[in-house]
Structure formats: structure tokens, C-alpha cells
C-alpha positions in Angstrom: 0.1 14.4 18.7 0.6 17.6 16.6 1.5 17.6 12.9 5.3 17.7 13.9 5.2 14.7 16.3 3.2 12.8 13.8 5.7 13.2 11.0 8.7 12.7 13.3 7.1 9.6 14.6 6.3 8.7 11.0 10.4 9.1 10.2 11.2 7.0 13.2 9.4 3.9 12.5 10.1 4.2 8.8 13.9 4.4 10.0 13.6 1.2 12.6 11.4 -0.7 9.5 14.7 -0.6 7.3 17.4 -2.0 9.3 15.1 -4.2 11.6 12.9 -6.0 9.1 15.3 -5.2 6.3 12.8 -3.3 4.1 14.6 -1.4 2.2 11.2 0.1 0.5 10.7 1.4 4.3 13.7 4.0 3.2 11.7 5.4 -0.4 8.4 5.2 1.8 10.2 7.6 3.9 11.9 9.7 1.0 7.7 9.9 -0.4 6.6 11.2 2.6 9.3 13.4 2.7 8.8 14.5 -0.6 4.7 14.6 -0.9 4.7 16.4 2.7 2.7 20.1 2.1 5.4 21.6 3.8 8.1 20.1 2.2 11.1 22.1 3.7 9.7 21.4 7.1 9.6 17.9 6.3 13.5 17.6 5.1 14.3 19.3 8.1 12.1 17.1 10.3 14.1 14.1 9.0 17.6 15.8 9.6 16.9 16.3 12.9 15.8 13.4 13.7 18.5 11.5 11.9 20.8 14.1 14.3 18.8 12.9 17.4 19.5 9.0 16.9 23.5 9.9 16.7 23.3 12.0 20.0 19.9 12.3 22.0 19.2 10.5 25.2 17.0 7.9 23.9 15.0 8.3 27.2 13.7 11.8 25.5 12.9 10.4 22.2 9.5 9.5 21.3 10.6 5.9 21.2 13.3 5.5 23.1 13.6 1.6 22.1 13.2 2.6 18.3 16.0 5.0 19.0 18.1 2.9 20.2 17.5 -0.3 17.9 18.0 1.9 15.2 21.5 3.6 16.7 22.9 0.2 17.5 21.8 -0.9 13.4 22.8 2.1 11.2 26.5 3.6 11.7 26.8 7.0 13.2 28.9 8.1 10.0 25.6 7.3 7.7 23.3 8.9 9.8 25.1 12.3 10.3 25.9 11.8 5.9 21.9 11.6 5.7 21.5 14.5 7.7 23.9 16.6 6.2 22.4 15.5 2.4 19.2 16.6 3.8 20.5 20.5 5.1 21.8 20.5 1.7 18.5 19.3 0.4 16.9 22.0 1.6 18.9 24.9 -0.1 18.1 22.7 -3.5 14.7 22.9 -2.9 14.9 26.8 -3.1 16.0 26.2 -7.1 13.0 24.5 -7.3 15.0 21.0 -7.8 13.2 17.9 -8.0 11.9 17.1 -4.4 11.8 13.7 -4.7 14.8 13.3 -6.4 16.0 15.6 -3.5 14.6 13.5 -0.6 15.4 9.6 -2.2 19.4 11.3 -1.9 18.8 11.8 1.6 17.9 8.3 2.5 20.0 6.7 0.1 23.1 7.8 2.4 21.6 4.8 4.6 21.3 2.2 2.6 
């Protein structure tokens, strides 16, 4: 796996460990990552695709298509597309050098 399918595989399982084992810390795990990632815009925008992905990809073209789907049929449709829209605004903050973490914990809180 490259860098990119690494991280989006990280986001996935940190996304199924939430709703399926009900860790919670699974969510600021992911926001850590996220925010600790070298490229840190890359790394919002890796998670707003992805959280785009669960709402409408096939899940037989995810990485995990039973991850996918577990966590599709777990989270509602209207918090994952909220998560992905605080993280394209996310992005734009981090341009005025705003608080990444702060930043990326706002993203996954729209799950919780």
C-alpha cells in the first residue's frame, strides 16, 4: 500500500472501531492522526472523502467493502456528509494557521 491507502485504511478502521465496539476514543485517535499527519491538509481531505465514500460508494470498490458497509448501516448518512462538510471547511481554517487539532476533533465530533 502507498502512503494514501495506508491513511485511508487507517480512517476506515478507526471509523468501524467507533460504532462497532463503541470506542468512542477510536473517533479522537482518528482526529490525532488527522491532525499529527505531515501533510495535514492531505490528511483532512483524506478523511472527507472517505467519509463521502461510505454515504455513496459501491462498497464492492472500497478497501473494505464489509467495513464500509458495517459502518453505513451504523452512523446516519446526515452525520457522515456533516463530518465531511466540517472537514472541507477544516481545510480553509487550516490556511489561518488555526489550531489543527482543534480543527480535526470538530470533524469527528459531527459523529459522535
Amino acid at each position: 500500500l502507498d502512503e494514501g491507502e495506508e491513511l485511508t485504511g487507517t480512517i476506515l478502521d478507526l471509523l468501524h472501531r467507533s460504532p462497532m465496539r463503541g470506542e468512542s476514543a477510536a473517533l479522537l485517535a482518528l482526529a490525532a492522526i488527522v491532525s499529527n499527519h505531515a501533510e495535514v491538509k492531505d490528511a483532512i481531505a483524506a478523511l472527507g472523502t472517505v467519509l463521502c465514500d461510505i454515504v455513496g460508494l459501491d462498497p464492492r470498490e472500497s478497501l473494505d467493502p464489509k467495513k464500509l458497509a458495517e459502518i453505513r448501516e451504523r452512523i446516519p448518512a446526515a452525520k457522515l456528509l456533516a463530518a465531511a462538510d466540517s472537514a472541507m471547511a477544516a481545510i480553509r481554517w487550516v490556511n489561518v494557521n488555526a489550531d489543527v487539532r482543534l480543527l480535526a476533533e470538530s470533524v469527528v465530533a459531527e459523529l459522535a
